[in-house]
C-alpha positions as CSV (number, residue, x, y, z in Angstrom):
1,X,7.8,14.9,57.6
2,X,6.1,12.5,54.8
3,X,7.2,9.4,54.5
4,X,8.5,8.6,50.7
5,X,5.7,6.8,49.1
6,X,4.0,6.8,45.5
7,X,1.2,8.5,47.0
8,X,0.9,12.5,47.3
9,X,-0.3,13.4,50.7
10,X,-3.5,14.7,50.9
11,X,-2.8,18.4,50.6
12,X,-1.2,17.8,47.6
13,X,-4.0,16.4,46.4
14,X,-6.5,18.7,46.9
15,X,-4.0,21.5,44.9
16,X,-3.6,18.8,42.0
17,X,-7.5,18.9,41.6
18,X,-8.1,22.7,42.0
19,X,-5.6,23.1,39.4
20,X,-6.9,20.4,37.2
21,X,-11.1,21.5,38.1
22,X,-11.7,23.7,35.0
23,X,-12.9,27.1,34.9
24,X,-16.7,28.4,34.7
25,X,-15.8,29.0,30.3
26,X,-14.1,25.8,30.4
27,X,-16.7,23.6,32.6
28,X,-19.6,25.4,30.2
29,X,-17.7,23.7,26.7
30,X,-17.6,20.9,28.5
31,X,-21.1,20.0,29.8
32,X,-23.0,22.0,26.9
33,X,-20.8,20.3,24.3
34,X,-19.6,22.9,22.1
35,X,-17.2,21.1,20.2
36,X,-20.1,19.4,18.6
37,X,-21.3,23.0,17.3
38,X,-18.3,22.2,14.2
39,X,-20.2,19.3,12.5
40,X,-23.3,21.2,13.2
41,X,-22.4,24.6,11.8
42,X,-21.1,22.6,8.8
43,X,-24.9,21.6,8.4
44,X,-25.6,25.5,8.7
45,X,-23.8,26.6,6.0
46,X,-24.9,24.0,4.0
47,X,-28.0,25.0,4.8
48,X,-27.1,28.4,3.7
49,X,-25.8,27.5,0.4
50,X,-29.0,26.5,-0.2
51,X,-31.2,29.3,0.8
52,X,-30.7,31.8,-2.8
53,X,-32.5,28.5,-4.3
54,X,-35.8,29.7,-1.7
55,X,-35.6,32.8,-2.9
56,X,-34.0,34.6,0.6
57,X,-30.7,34.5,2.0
58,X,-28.5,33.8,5.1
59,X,-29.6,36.5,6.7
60,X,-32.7,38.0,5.2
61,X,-36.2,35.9,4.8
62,X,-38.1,33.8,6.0
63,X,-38.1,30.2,3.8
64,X,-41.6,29.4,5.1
65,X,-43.7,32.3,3.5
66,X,-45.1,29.8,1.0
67,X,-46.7,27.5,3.6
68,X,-49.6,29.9,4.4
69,X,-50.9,30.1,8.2
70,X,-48.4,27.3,9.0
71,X,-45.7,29.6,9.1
72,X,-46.3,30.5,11.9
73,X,-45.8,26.7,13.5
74,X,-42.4,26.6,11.8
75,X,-41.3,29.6,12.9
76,X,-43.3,32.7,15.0
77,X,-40.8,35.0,14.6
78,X,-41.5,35.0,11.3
79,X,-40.6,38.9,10.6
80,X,-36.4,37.6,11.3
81,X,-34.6,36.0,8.7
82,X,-34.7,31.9,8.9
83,X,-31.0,31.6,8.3
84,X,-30.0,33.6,11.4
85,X,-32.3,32.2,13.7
86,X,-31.0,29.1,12.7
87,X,-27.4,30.0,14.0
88,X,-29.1,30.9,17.3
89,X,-31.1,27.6,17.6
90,X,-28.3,25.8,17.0
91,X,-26.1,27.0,19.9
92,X,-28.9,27.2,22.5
93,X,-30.3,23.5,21.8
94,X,-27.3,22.9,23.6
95,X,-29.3,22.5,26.7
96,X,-30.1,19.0,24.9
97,X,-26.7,18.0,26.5
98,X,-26.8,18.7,30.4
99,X,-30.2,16.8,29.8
100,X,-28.6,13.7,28.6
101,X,-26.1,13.8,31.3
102,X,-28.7,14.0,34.0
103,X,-30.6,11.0,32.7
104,X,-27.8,9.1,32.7
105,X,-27.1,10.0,36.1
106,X,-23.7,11.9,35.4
107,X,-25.2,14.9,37.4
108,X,-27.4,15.2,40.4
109,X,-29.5,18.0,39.1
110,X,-30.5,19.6,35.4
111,X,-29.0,22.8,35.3
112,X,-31.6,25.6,34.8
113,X,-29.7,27.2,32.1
114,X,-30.2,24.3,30.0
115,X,-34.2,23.8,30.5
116,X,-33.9,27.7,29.7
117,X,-31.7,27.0,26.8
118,X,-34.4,24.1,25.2
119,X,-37.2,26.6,25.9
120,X,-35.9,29.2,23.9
121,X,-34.7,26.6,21.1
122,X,-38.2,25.5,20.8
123,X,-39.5,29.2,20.9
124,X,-37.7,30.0,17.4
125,X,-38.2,27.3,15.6
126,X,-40.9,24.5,17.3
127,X,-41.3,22.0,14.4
128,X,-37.4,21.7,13.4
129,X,-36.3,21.6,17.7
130,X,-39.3,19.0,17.7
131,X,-37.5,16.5,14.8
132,X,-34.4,16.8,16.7
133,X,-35.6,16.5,20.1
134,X,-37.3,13.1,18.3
135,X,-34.0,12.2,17.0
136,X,-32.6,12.4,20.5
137,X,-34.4,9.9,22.1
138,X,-34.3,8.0,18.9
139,X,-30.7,7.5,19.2
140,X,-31.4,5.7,23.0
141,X,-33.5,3.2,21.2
142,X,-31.8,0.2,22.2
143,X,-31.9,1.3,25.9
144,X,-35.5,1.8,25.7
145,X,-36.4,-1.4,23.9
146,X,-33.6,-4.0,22.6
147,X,-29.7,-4.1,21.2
148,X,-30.2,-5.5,17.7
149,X,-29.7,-4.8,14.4
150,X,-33.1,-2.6,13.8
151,X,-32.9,-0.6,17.1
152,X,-29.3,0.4,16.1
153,X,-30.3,1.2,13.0
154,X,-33.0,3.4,14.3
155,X,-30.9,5.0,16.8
156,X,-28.9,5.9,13.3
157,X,-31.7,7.7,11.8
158,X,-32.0,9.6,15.0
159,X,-28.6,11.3,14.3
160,X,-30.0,11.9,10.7
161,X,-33.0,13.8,12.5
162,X,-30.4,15.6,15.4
163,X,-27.9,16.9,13.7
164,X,-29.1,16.8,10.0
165,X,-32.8,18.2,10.9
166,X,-32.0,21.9,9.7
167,X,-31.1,20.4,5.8
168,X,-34.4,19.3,5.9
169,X,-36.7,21.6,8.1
170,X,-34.7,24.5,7.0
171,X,-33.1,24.0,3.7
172,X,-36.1,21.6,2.5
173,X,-33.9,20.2,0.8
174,X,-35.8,16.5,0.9
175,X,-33.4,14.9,-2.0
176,X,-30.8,14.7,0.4
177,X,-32.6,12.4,2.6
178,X,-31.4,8.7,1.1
179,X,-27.6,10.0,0.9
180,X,-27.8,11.2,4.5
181,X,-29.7,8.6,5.4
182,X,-26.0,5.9,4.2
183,X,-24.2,9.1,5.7
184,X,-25.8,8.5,9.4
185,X,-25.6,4.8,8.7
186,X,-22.3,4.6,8.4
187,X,-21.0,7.2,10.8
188,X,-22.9,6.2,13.3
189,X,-22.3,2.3,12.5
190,X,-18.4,2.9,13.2
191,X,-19.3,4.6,16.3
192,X,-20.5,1.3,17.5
193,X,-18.1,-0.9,16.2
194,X,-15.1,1.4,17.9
195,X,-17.3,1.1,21.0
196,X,-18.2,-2.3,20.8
197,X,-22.0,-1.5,21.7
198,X,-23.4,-3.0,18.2
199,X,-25.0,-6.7,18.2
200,X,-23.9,-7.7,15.2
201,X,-20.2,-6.1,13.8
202,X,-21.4,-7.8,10.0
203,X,-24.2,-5.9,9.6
204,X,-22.7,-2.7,10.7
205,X,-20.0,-3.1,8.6
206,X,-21.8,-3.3,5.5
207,X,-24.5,-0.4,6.5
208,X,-20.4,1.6,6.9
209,X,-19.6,0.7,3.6
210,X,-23.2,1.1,1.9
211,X,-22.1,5.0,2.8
212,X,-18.9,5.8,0.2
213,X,-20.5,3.3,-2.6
214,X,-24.0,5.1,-2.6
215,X,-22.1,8.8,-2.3
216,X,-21.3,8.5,-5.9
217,X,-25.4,8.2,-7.1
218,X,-25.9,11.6,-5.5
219,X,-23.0,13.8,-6.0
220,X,-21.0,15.4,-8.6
221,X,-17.3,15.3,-8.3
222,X,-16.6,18.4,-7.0
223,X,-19.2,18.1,-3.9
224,X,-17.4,14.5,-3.0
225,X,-14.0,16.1,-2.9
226,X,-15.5,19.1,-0.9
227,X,-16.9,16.9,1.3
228,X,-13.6,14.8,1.7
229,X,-11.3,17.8,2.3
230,X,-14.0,19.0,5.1
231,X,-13.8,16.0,6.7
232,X,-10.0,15.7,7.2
233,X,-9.7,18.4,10.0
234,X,-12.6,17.1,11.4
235,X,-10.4,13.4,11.9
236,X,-7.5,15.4,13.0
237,X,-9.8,16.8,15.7
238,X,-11.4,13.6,17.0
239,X,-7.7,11.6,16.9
240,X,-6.4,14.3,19.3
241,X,-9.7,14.7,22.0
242,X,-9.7,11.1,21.9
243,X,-6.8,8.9,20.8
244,X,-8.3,5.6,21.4
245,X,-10.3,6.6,17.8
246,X,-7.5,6.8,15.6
247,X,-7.9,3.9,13.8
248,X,-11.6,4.7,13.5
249,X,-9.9,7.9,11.4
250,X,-7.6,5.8,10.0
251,X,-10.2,3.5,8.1
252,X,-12.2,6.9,7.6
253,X,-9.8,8.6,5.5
254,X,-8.8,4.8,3.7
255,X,-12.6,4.8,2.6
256,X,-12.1,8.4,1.7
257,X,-8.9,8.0,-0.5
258,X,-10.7,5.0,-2.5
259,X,-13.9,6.9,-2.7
260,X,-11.9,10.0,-4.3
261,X,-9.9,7.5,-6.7
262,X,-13.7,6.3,-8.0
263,X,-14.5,9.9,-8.0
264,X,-11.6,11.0,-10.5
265,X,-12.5,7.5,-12.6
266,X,-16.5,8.0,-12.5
267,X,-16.1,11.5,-12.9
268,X,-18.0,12.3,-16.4
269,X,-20.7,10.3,-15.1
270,X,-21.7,11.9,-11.9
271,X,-24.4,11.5,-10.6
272,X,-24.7,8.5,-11.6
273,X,-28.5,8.3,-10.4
274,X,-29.1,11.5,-13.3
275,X,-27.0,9.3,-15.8
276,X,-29.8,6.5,-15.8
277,X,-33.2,8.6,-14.4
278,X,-32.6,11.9,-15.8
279,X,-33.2,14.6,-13.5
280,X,-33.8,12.5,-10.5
281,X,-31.2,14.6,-9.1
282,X,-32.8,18.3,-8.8
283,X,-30.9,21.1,-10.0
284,X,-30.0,23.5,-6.8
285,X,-27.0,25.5,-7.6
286,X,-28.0,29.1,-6.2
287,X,-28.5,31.5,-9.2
288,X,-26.3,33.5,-7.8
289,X,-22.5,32.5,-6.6
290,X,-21.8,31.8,-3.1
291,X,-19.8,34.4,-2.2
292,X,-21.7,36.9,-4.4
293,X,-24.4,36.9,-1.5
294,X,-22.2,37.8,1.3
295,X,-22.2,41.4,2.2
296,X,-20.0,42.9,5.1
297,X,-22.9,44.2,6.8
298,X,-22.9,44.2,10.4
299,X,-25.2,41.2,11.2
300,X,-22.6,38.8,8.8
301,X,-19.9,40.6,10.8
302,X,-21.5,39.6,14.0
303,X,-22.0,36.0,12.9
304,X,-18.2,35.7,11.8
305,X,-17.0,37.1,14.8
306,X,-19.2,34.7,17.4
307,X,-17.7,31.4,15.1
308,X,-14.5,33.2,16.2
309,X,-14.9,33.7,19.7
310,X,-16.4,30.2,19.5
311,X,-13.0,28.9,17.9
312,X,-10.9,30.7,20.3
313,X,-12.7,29.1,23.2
314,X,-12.2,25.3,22.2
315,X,-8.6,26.0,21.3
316,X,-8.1,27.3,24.6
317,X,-10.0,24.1,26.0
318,X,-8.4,21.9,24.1
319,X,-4.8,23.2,25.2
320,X,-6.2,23.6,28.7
321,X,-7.2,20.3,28.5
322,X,-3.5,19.1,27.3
């Protein structure tokens, strides 16, 4: 007979951890990351808004035709559509993540799946898996060399590079760099602050805020509300995996509300950059709608129903989790 105490007795244990040890679907979220496939697939179909503007679509053509024998560097499958392969690198670069958990010793051994994964990624598309592999070890910078203010910063851009790469090395869409540039700045910069791992909280602070005042010079109304109302369910998300952030979300969607009440104010004006340097701000609305592009054809049905299944899975991790 066990004596009353606070303490389960050991059997008890054991079943409390077998019910709590997650299941192979489970365990794979969790050490790949696939949560973090929401921001990124946000970057894809931005990407994919894009793509009429090069002349091919989400799903047929390849953007590098233009750049001659070098094609074949950016992407040697070069007979598939660009904005498909994309999808694919995007979920197998995932092997990036059991990577980072083995150097920081949170596993004894890389998981072969993973090398296998990063293979493949750099297979499709070498130069773009190259910019973000850069950007990953970018974003260690200050536990390679030094905590200060130019490391962090650096370790900022390297999110630009990670997670913003295809924009650039996909969508070429370079005008984007200086606003993403703020974006990863500040995003990144609050990171810190809510972690305390930054050297200096002032100079964060005003790389955060150098984010919503500069998002006006690029954007037209429209795009900054569409960008707000994306974000919101993306706060909802990270206040309820991890509650110690909510008043990282809280001063999120303050900056959000202010910059939408300059939005409606400025709003004849923007982009304020084309106001005083005409065209400085390229035109890139596809010629054709959005939505006039999409076809039910069975490769967009296949891609609708992996986001799906993909959706399905973290809502079953999440309330596994809970």
């Amino acid at each position: 007979m066990h004596i009353l105490t606070d303490e389960l007795p050991l059997d008890c244990e054991i079943m409390e951890e077998s019910k709590n040890e997650p299941g192979g679907i489970m365990k794979f979220i969790q050490d790949y990351r696939m949560k973090m496939l929401i921001p990124e697939l946000i970057v894809v179909f931005a990407v994919w808004y894009f793509l009429p503007n090069l002349g091919v679509t989400f799903y047929e053509g390849n953007v590098y035709e233009s750049f001659g024998v070098w094609m074949y560097l950016f992407q040697p499958l070069f007979f598939l559509p660009s904005g498909l392969l994309l999808v694919v690198t995007v979920f197998v670069l995932h092997g990036i993540y059991p990577l980072d958990n083995y150097h920081e010793g949170k596993i004894p051994e890389l998981p072969k799946m993973a090398t296998v994964m990063i293979i493949i990624s750099f297979f499709l598309m070498p130069v773009l898996v190259a910019m973000q592999m850069l950007g990953y070890f970018m974003t260690e910078a200050t536990e390679f060399f030094s905590r200060n203010p130019f490391w962090e910063r650096v370790e900022s851009v390297g999110d630009l590079l990670f997670y913003a790469g295809p924009m650039f090395f996909v969508g070429l869409q370079w005008w984007l760099l200086l606003p993403v540039f703020f974006l990863s700045q500040g995003i990144d910069g609050i990171h810190k602050i809510a972690h305390h791992e930054t050297s200096n909280e002032k100079i964060t602070t005003l790389f955060y805020f150098l984010w919503p005042i500069t998002m006006p010079l690029f954007f037209s109304p429209v795009e900054i509300i569409a960008i707000a109302a994306l974000s919101i369910p993306a706060f909802a998300f990270y206040s309820y995996i991890r509650p110690y952030y909510t008043y990282v979300t809280a001063v999120h969607t303050f900056t959000f509300a202010a910059l939408i009440v300059a939005t409606v104010v400025l709003a004849p004006m923007l982009p304020l950059l084309n106001q005083w340097w005409p065209n400085t701000i390229p035109s890139y609305t596809p010629p054709e709608s959005l939505w006039g592009t999409i076809t039910l054809t069975p490769t967009i049905l296949a891609i609708v129903g992996g986001i799906a299944i993909i959706a399905v899975i973290i809502a079953a991790y999440l309330t596994h989790k809970k």
